[in-house]
C-alpha positions in Angstrom: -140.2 17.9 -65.4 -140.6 18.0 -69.0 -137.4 17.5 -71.4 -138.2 20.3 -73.3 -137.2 22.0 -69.7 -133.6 20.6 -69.3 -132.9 19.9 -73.0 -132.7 24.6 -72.5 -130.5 24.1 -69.7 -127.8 22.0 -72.1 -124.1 24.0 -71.5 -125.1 25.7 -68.7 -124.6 25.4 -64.6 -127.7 24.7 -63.0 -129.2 23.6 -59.5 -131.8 20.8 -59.6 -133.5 18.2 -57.2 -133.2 14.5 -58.0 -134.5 11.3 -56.2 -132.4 7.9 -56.8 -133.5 4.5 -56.8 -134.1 4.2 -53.3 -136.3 7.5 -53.2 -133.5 9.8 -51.4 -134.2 13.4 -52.9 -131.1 15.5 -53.2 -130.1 19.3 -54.6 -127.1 19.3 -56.8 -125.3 22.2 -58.2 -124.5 20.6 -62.1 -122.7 21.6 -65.2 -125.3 19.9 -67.3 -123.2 18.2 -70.7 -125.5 16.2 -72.8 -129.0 14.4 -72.6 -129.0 10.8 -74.4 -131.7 8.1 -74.5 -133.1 9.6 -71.3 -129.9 9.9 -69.0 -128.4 13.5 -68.7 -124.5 13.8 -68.5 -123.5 16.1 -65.5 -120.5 16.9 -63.9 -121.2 17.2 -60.0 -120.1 20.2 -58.7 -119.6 19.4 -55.3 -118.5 16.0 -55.7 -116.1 16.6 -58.0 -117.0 14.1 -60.9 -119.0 13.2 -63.6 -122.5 11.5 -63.2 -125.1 10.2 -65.3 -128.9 11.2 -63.8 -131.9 9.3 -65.4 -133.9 12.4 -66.4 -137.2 10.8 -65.3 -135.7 11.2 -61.9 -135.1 15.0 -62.1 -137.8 17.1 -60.0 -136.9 20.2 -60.8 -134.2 22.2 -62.4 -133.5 25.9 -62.4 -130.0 27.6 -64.1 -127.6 29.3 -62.2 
């Protein structure tokens, strides 16, 4: 995923797949803040809170 990609996606709602540390994939529906130093600032819309994603670890992302 290039950050040209998600850098578009800044202020908007959007769906995208993410694998953590331990190489679990997951589909989140985000509210995508900021991007800093590599980590994107989202606030999780079905957890309810914020989260910081390392953007290297962001598959795919698509806006909603």
């Amino acid at each position: 995923m290039s950050n040209a990609t998600i850098n578009k996606c800044v202020g908007r709602t959007v769906d995208l797949i993410y694998v953590d540390t331990n190489g679990k994939f997951s589909q989140r529906r985000v509210n995508l803040f900021a991007i800093h130093n590599g980590k994107a600032r989202v606030y999780d819309v079905s957890k309810r809170g914020f989260r910081t994603l390392v953007v290297d670890r962001i598959l795919a992302v698509q806006a909603v």
